[in-house]
Structures are given as C-alpha cells and as structure tokens.
C-alpha positions as CSV (number, residue, x, y, z in Angstrom):
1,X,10.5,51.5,-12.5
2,X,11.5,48.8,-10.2
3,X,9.9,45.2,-10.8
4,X,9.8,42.2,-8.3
5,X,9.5,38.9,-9.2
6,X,5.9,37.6,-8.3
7,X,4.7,35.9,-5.0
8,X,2.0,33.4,-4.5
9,X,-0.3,31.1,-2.4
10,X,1.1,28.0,-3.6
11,X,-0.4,25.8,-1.0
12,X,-2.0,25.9,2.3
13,X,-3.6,23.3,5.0
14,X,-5.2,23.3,8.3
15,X,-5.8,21.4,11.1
16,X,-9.9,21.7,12.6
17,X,-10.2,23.3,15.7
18,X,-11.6,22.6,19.3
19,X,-9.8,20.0,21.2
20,X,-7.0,18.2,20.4
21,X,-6.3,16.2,23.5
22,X,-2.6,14.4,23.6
23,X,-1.4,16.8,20.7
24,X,1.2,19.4,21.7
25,X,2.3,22.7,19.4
26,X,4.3,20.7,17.5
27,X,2.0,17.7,16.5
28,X,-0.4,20.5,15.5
29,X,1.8,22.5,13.5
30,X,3.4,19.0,11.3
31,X,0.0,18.2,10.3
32,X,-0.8,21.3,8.7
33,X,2.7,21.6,7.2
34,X,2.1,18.2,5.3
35,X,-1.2,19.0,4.3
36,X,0.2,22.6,3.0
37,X,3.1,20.9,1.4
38,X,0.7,18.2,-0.1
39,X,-1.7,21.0,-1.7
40,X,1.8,22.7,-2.9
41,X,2.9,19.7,-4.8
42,X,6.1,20.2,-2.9
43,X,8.9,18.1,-1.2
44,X,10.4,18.9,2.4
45,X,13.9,19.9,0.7
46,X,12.4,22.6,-1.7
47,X,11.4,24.4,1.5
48,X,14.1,27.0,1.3
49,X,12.3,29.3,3.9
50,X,10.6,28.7,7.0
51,X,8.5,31.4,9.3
52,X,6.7,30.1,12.4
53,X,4.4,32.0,14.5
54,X,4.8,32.3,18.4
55,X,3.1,29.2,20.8
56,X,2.2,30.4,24.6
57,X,1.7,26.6,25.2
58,X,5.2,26.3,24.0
59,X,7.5,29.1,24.3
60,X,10.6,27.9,23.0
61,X,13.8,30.4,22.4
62,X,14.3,29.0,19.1
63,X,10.5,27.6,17.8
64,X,11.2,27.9,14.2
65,X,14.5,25.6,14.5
66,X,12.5,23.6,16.6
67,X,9.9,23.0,14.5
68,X,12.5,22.6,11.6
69,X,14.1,19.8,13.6
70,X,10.4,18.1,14.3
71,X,9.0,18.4,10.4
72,X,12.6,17.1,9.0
73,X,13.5,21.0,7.0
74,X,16.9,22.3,6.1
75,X,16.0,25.8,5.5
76,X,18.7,28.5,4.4
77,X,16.1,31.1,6.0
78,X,14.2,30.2,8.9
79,X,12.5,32.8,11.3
80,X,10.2,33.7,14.6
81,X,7.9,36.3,14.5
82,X,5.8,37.4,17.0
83,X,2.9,40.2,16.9
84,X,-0.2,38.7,18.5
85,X,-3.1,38.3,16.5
86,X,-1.9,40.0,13.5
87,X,1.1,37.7,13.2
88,X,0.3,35.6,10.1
89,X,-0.9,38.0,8.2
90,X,2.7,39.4,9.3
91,X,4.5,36.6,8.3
92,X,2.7,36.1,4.7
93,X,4.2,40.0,4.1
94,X,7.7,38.8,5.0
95,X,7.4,35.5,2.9
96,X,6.5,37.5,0.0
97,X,9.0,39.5,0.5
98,X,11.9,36.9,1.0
99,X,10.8,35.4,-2.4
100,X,10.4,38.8,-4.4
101,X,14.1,39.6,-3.1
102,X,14.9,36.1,-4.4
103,X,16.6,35.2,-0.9
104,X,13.8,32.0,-0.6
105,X,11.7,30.9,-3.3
106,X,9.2,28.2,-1.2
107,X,8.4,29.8,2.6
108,X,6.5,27.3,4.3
109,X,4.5,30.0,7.0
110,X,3.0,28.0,10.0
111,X,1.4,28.5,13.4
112,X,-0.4,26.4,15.7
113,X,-1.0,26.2,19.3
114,X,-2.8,23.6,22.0
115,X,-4.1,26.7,23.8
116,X,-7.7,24.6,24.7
117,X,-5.9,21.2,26.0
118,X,-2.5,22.6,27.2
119,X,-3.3,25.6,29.3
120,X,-5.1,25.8,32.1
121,X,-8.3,28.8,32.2
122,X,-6.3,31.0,34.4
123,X,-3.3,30.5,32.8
124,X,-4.9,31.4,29.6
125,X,-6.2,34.4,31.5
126,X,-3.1,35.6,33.2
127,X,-1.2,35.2,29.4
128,X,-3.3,37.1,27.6
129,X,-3.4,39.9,30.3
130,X,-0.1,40.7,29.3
131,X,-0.8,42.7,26.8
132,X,-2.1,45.4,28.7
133,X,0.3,48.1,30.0
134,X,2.4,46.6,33.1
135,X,1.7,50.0,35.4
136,X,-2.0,51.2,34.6
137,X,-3.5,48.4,33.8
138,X,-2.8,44.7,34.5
139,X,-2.7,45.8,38.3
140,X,-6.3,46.6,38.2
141,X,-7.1,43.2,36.8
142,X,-8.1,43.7,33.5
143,X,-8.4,40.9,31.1
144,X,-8.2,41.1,27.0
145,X,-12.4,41.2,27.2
146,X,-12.3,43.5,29.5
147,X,-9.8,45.8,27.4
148,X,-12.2,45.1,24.2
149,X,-15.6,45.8,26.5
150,X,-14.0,49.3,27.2
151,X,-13.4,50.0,23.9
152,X,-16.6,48.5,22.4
153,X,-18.4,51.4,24.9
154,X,-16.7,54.0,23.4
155,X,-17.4,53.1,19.7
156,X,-20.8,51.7,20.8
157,X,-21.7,55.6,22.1
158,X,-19.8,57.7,19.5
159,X,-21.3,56.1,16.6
160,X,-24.9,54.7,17.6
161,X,-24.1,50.8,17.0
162,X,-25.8,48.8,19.7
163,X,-25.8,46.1,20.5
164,X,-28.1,43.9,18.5
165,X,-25.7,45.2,15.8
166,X,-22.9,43.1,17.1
167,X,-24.9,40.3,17.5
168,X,-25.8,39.7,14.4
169,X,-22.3,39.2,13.2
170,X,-22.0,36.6,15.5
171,X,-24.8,34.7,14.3
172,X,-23.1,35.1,10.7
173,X,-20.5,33.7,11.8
174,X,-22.0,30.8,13.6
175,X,-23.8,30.3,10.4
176,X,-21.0,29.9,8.1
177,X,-19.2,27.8,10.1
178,X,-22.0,25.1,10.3
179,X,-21.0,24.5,6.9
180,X,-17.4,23.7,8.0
181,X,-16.5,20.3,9.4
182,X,-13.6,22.1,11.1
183,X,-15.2,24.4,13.0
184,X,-15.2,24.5,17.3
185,X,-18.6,26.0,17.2
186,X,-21.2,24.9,14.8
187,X,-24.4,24.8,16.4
188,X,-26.9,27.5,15.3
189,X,-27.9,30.5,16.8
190,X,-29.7,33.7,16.6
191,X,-29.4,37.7,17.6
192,X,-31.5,37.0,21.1
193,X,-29.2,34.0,22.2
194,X,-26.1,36.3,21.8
195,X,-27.9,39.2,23.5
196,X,-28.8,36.4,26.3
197,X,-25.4,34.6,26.9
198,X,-23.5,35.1,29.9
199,X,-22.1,38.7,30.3
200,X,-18.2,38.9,29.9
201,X,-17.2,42.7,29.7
202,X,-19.9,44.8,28.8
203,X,-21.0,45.3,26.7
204,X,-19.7,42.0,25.5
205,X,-21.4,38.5,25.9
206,X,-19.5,34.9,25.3
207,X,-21.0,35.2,22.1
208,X,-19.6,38.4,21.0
209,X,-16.5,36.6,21.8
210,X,-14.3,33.6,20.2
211,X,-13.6,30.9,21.8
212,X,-10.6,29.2,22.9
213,X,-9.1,26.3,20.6
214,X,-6.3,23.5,19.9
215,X,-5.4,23.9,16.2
216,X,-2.7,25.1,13.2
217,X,-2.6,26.5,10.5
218,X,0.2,26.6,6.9
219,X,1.1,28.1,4.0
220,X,2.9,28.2,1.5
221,X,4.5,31.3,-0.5
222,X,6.3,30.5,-3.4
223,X,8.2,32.1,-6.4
224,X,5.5,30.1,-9.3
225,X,1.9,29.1,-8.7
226,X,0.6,26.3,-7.9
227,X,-1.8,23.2,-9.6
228,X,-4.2,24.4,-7.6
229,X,-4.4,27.8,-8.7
230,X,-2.5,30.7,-9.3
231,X,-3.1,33.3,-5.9
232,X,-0.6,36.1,-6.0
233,X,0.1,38.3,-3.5
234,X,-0.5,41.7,-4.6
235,X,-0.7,44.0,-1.8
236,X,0.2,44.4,1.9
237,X,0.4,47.4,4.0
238,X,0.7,48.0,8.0
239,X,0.1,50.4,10.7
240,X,1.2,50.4,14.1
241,X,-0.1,53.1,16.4
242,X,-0.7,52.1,19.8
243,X,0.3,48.5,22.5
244,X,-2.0,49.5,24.9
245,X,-5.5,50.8,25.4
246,X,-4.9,53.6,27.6
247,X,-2.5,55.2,24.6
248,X,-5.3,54.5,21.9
249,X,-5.6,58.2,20.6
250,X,-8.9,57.6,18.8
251,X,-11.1,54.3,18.6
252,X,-12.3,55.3,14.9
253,X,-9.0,55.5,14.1
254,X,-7.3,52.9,15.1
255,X,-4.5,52.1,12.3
256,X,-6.4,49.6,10.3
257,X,-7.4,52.1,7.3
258,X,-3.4,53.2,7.0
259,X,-2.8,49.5,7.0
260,X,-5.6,48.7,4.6
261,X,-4.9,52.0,2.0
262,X,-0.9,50.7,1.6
263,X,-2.1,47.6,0.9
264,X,-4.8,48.8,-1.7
265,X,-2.9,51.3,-3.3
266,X,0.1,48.9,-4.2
267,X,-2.8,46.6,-5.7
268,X,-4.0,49.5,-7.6
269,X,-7.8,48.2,-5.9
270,X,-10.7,49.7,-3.9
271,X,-12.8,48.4,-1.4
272,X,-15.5,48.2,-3.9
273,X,-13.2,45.6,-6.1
274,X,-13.2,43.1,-3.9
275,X,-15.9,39.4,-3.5
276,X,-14.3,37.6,-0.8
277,X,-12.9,39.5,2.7
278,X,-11.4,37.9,5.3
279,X,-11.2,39.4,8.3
280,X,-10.5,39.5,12.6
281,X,-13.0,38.8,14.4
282,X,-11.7,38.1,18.1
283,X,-15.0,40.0,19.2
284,X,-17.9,41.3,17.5
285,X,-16.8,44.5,18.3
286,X,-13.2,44.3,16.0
287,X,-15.5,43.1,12.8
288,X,-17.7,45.7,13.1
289,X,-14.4,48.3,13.5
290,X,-12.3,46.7,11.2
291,X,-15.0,47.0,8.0
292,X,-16.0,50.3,8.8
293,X,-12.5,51.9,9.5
294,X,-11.2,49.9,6.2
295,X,-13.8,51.5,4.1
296,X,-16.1,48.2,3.5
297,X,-19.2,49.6,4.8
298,X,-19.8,53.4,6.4
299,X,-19.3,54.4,10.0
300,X,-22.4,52.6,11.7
301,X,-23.0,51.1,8.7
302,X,-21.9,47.8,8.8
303,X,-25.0,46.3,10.6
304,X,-27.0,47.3,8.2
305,X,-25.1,46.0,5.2
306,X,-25.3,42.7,6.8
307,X,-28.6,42.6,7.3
308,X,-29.2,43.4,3.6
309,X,-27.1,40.4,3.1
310,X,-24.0,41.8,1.6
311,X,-21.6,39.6,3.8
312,X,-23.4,36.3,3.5
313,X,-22.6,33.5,1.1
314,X,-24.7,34.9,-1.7
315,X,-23.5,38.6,-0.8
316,X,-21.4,40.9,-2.8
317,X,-18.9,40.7,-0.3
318,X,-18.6,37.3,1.3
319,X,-17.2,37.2,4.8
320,X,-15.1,34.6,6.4
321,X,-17.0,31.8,5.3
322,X,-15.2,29.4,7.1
323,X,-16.7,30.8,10.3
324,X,-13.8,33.4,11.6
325,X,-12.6,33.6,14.9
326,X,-16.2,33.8,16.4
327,X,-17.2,30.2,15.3
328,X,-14.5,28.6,13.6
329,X,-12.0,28.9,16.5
330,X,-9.1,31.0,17.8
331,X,-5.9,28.9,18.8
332,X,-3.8,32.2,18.8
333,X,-1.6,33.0,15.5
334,X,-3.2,30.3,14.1
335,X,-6.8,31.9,14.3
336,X,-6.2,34.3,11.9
337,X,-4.2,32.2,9.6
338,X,-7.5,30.2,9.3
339,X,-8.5,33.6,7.0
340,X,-5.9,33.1,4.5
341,X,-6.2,29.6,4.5
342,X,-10.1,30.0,3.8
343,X,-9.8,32.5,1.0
344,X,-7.4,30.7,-0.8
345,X,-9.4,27.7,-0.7
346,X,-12.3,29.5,-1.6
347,X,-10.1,31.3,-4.7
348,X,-9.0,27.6,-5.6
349,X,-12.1,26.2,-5.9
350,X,-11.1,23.8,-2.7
351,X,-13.7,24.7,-0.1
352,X,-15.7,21.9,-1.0
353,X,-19.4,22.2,0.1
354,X,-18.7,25.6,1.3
355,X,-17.6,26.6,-2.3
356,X,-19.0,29.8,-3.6
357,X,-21.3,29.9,-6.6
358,X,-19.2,32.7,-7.9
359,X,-15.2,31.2,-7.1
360,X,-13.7,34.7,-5.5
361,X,-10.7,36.6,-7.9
362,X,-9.8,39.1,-5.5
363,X,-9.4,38.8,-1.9
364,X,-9.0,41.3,1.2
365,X,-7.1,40.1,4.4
366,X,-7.1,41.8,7.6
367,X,-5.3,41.0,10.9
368,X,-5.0,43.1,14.0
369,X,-2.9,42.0,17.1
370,X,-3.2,43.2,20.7
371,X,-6.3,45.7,21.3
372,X,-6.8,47.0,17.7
373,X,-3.1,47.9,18.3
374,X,-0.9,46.0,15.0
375,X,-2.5,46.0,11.9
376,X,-1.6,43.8,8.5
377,X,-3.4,43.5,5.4
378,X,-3.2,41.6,2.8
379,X,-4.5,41.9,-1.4
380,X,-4.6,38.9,-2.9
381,X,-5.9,38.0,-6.9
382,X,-6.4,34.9,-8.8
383,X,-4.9,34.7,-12.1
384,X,-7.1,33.2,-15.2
C-alpha cells in the first residue's frame, strides 16, 4: 500500500469584507498572506510553493508571479488556477498534493479581489454573464441570478421546497455573521424580510443572494503542523459534469455527491461523522442543493433540519459560522476561501467570540463554481 507524507492547515488569514476603497487585488491579497504567514509561524523564504486564485478586477497573464513580485516570494512552484467559485477549494487539493509528492512543503494558497470598489455594477454584470453558454444563452441576457432562478424553479417544483425554505437559511446566515466583525452584512433579519426584498430572478430575492465584496483570503498547506493546531487534510474528491445550464442533465444531480463520496471515502468518514460543515452558499438555492445532494440532510429535508436547529451554533452540524457567502461576503475565489479559513479557525480554537462550545475535530468543505457546474470537497480532521 502506497503512503503519502501528510498535509495540513498550517496557517490561514483573512481580510473582512465590504469595501475596501483605495485597495487594489494586490493590497488585499498581501494582507492576508502576512496574517496567514503570521498564524503559520513562517518566514517569506520557507514559502517554497505559491497558488493564487484568478482576480476579474485584475486579470493579469501571470498573477501568481505578480503577486510573488508584490509579497517579496521566491517560490520553486508557483501557479494560477482558475475554476470560478470552486477555485480554493481547488487549489487547497493541489497544495496538498504538491506537499505529499514532496515537490513543496509550505504552499502559501491566496485569493482576493476588489470586486465592490473596482468594478463598476454593469461591469460586474456583464463578467459574470460569461459563464453562460456564448450561443444560447448570454444573447438572451441572462445574468448568473437569472441562471440560478431557473434552476431554483426546477428543484423548487420537483422536490416541494418553497420558498420560506430558502429563506430561512438566509437568516442563518445573517445570524452568524453578526457575530463576525468581518462580515459585509451583519444586521439582523428574519424569514418575511427575505420573502419581502426586492425580486432578482424568481424565485430569488437580494436576500436569497450574496452580496458583492472587496476582500482576500490565505492559507497555508504545509508538510508539519502548526502551533496553532494540527489540521490535516484528509480527503478531497471532484466532479465536473456540466459549464452551462442548458447541458445540466439533472438538477438533483448535479456532481456534488461524486465530489463529496471521493472525498469521504479517502477519509474513511460519513456524513454523520462530521460537527462543523462549510459550505457554498452564492444563493439560498446552492445550500439547500448542496447538503441534500451531499447526503447532510434528505431530499427536501434540509429546511426542516434547520429549523430543528441542527445547523446553528449549538447544532450537531454547525454551518458556516462565519456567515458564508450570504452574509459574510462574496469577493469571488476569495468567498469560498472564507469557509476554509473559518473552519480552521474554528478547529484551532481561533474564532474568538464566535468559538464553539464544542472546538470541531472533523470538518466538511464544499465549493462549487459556475452554476452548480465544478465541484471540490474537502475532509479535514484535527489531531489531539
């Protein structure tokens, strides 16, 4: 049997999001570098490996160099990767990979983006359009929303989830990040200011969706632990069945469970196994998918575990406690970064006020780019 040398979350740090005014890609990304590098008890020349997530506010042929050149690194690895929302979660796999090959063994993995200061609403629009299918469906003026609404009717109408389900999620969300300093979006709200905020894409309100942030996110995976705590990376798995909406064979099946089943068989887990999940969030609509497809509640189920209080703080199952997507901000790769960098906190003992009662061992990342299209998860487990 073939054995790997081990992987971990050595480090991590984050920037807060919402608006950043002044502060380009770059400024964003160098502060949570040396906050990551700080929390790794690490110097810049033991960064042997560098992967940076893509910027639209900065779309530089050669970002990762870039970046190396801005935040003083002399990498012998250094990398671009680029896979919409699910790219962390992407380049945290090919970290841990890099150092269980012993090619690297510290990968400083960072992403952040001024998409809130430095891009313009109808730019913002117009780039994240792209990611619908060039001949059937950016010429009829589809947005990502609309994309999501159109699959949120399909789920919504095959499986009995309204609406009021989604919502509440939301408001979880918006009340876990009122515990984050961080967060864009802190103030409170409830199930009827969702169901009453301004429609976007039916059946989606703003508050079904994220919103739009400055921000970045690092971290670092590393061939030993760290003082913090020792996080290993465990699992990872991915699934990949579909860019565009209009060749999504089946919205219950969207990739995520192959993704999520890789990832749990190489951990030798269940869903069961698990108290702390992070997971996407973009809309309402991907939670609720993403849990049920992945196995962390039954089809049309999800609502109903939340409302019992399975996903809260005091749950069995906490859910991005940091305030996901939804709440704490979405400033592109780093969004979902923002997950990692939550749960490992959380695992470390380093989430402050927001700390658990109970400190997580074993944590479940998932990321999905595009329209439920890319899929990545992610095991991770303390060690005593």
């Amino acid at each position: 049997m073939t054995t790997y040398p081990q992987s971990y979350l050595r480090g991590a740090g984050g920037t807060a999001f919402g608006r950043h005014e002044g502060q380009g890609a770059l400024d964003l990304m160098a502060q949570a570098s040396a906050q990551a590098l700080s929390s790794a008890r690490l110097e810049h020349a033991e960064i042997d490996g560098v992967l940076c997530g893509y910027a639209t506010t900065l779309p530089h042929l050669m970002l990762a160099t870039l970046f190396c050149e801005r935040f003083a690194l002399k990498p012998d690895y250094a990398h671009s990767i680029q896979l919409g929302g699910a790219t962390g979660a992407a380049m945290l796999m090919a970290a841990r990979e890099l150092v269980r090959s012993g090619r690297c063994r510290n990968v400083l993995v960072v992403a952040g983006e001024n998409r809130l200061s430095g891009q313009s609403r109808d730019s913002s629009i117009q780039t994240l359009a792209q990611v619908g299918d060039p001949d059937y469906e950016v010429p009829n003026g589809a947005s990502v929303p609309a994309y999501y609404g159109l699959m949120a009717s399909e789920y919504m109408h095959r499986t009995g989830v309204t609406s009021e389900d989604l919502a509440g999620f939301a408001v979880l969300m918006r009340r876990h990040a009122a515990m984050h300093p961080g967060a864009h979006l802190r103030e409170p709200i409830g199930v009827q200011d969702v169901l009453a905020s301004k429609p976007i894409a039916a059946p989606l309100t703003l508050l079904d969706c994220c919103p739009i942030s400055d921000g970045a996110m690092a971290l670092v995976v590393s061939a030993t632990p760290g003082a913090q705590g020792a996080v290993r990376l465990v699992g990872a798995g991915q699934a990949h069945r579909h860019q565009h909406l209009t060749a999504m064979a089946d919205v219950l099946q969207c990739g995520a469970g192959h993704a999520a089943r890789q990832a749990l068989r190489e951990a030798g887990m269940a869903p069961a196994d698990f108290d702390y999940l992070g997971v996407y969030d973009s809309f309402t609509i991907t939670l609720v998918m993403l849990l049920e497809e992945i196995g962390f509640a039954p089809r049309a189920g999800a609502a109903e575990l939340l409302r019992a209080g399975h996903f809260s703080r005091d749950g069995a199952q906490p859910l991005n406690t940091h305030g996901g997507l939804l709440s704490y901000g979405h400033c592109g790769v780093a969004g979902g970064m923002a997950h990692v960098v939550e749960a490992w906190r959380q695992m470390c003992g380093q989430a402050g006020e927001r700390q658990l009662a109970k400190t997580p061992s074993r944590a479940f990342i998932h990321a999905d780019g595009g329209v439920m299209s890319s899929h990545v998860s992610l095991v991770l487990a303390r060690e005593e």
